[in-house]
VMD Tcl script that draws the C-alpha trace (Angstrom):
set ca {
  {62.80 7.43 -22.53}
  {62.61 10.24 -25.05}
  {60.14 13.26 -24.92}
  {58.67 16.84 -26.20}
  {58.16 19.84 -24.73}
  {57.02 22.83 -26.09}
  {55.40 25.99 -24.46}
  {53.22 29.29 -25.08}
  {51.91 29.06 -28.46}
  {48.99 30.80 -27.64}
  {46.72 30.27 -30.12}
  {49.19 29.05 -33.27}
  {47.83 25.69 -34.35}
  {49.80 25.42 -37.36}
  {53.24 25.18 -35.60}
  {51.60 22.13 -33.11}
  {50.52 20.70 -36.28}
  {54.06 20.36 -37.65}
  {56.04 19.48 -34.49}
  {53.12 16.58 -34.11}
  {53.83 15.39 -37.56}
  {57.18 15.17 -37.52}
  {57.96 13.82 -33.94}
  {54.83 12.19 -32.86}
  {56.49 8.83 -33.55}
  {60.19 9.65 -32.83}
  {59.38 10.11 -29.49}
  {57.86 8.41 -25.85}
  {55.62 11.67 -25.23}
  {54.57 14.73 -26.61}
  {54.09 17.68 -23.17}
  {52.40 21.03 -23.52}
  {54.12 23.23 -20.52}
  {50.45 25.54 -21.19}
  {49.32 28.54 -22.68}
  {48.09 26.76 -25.39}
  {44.94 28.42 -26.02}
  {43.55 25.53 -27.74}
  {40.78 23.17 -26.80}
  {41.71 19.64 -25.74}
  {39.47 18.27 -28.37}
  {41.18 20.15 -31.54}
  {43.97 17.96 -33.60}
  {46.68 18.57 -32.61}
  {46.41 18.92 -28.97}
  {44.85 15.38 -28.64}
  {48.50 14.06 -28.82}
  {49.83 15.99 -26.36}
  {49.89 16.07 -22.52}
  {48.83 19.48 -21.54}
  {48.74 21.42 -18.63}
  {46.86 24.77 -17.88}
  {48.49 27.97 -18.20}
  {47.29 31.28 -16.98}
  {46.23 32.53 -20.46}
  {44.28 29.07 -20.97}
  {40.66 30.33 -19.50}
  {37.89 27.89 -19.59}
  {40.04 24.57 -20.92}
  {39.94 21.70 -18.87}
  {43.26 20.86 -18.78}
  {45.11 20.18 -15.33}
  {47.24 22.62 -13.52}
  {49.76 19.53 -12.70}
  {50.45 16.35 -14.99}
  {52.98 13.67 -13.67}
  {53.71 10.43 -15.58}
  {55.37 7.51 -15.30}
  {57.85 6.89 -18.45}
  {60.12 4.11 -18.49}
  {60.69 4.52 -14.33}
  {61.48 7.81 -14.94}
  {58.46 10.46 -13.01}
  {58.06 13.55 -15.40}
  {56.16 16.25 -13.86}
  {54.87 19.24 -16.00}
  {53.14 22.69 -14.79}
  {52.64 25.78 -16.66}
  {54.62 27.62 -13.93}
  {52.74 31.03 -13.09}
  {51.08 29.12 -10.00}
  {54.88 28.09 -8.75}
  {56.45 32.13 -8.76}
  {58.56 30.49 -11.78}
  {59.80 34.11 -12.70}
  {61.30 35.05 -9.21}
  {62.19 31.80 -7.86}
  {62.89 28.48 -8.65}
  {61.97 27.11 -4.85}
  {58.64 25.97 -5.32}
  {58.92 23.84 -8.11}
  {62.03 22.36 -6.07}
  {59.48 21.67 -3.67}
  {57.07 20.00 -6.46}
  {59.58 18.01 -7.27}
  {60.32 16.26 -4.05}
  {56.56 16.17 -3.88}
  {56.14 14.57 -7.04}
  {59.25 12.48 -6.67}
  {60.41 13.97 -10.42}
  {63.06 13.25 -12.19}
  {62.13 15.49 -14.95}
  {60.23 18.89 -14.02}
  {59.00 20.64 -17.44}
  {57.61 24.23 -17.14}
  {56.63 27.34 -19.18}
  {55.00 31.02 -18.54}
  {58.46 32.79 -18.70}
  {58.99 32.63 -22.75}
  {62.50 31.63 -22.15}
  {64.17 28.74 -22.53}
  {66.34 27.26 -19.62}
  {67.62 23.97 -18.57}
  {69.21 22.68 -15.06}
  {70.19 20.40 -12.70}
  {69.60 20.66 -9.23}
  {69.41 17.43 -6.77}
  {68.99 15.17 -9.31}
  {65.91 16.32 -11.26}
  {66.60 17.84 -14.58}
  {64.74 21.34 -14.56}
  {63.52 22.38 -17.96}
  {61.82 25.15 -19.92}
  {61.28 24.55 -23.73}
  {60.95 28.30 -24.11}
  {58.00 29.66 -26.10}
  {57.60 28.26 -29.43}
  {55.69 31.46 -31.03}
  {56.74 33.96 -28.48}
  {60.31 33.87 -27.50}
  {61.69 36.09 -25.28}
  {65.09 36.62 -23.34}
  {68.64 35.97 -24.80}
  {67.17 33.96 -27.65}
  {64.81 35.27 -28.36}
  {66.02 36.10 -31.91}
  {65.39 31.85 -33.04}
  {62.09 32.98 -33.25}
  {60.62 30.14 -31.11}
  {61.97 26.92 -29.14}
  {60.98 23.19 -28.11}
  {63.02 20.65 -26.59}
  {63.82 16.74 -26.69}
  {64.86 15.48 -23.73}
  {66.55 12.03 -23.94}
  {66.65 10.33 -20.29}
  {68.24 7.34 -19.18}
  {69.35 5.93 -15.59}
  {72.96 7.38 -16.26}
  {72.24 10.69 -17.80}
  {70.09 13.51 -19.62}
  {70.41 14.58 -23.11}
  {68.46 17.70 -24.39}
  {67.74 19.12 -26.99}
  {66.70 22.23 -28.61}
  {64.66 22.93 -31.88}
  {63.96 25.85 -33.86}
  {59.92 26.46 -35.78}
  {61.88 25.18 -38.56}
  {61.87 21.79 -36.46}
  {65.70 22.36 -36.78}
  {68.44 21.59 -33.87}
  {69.93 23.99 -32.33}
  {73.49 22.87 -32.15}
  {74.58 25.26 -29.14}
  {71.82 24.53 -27.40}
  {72.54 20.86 -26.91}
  {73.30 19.88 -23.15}
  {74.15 16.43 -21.17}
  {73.80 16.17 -17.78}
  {75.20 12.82 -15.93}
  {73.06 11.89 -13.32}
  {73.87 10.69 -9.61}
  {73.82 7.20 -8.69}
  {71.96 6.66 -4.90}
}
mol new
graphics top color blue
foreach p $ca { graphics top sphere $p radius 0.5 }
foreach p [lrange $ca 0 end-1] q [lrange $ca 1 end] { graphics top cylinder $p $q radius 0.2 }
display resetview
């Protein structure tokens, strides 16, 4: 199973646009971690899974998406509702709740990517907004590449460019 994430592009259509074009078809699933600030309705967010954000006022998209993806549960939130910049215990909590094995969030502007029991945690980072240590790509999504054994991910620059030291793998446990 192979999907997108991207993040907090608050408003910037044009950069959607492109990552749709290019990796619509590449890939299982196209996620929006929120802060969109884009109707569901408008090309290109019909091709993405999208979740509310705290900037996203009157759009009707969910707070919480989970879907099924080649037996593997993906779970997405924006992340403000789960205290995402202090602590990383309540979407721990959403994951056992959710059963994840993937739990994709935004709101912080910063990319990050762990494991912990199992479940890969992962932030795509904002593609228009970028903040933190790299902040100075000038915007981030991610691929994540999942398979019973392991996770592979991904990140890409606005120039829909990998990042090659931002490429992790993460062997998973066997139960």
């Amino acid at each position: 199973m192979k999907i997108l994430l991207v993040s907090d592009n608050h408003g910037d259509d044009q950069i959607l646009k492109s990552i749709d074009a290019a990796f619509k078809l590449k890939v299982d699933q196209l996620f929006h971690c929120g802060d969109s600030n884009l109707s569901s309705s408008v090309s290109p967010m019909r091709d993405f899974q999208t979740v509310l954000g705290n900037t996203d006022q009157k759009l009707d998209y969910p707070k919480v998406i989970t879907q099924k993806i080649d037996n593997q549960n993906v779970t997405v939130t924006h992340g403000h509702l789960f205290q995402v910049g202090m602590t990383m215990t309540p979407l721990l909590l959403l994951a056992k709740e959710t059963k994840a094995d993937i739990v994709a969030y935004g709101h912080t502007h910063q990319l990050a990517v762990a494991m912990d029991d199992n479940c890969l945690f992962i932030n795509p980072g904002s593609i228009s907004y970028p903040r933190g240590e790299y902040a100075q790509i000038g915007g981030t999504f991610a691929v994540v590449d999942a398979t019973q054994e392991h996770f592979d991910v991904q990140y890409f620059d606005r120039n829909l460019q990998p990042i090659p030291e931002l490429k992790f793998g993460f062997a998973r446990a066997h139960e």
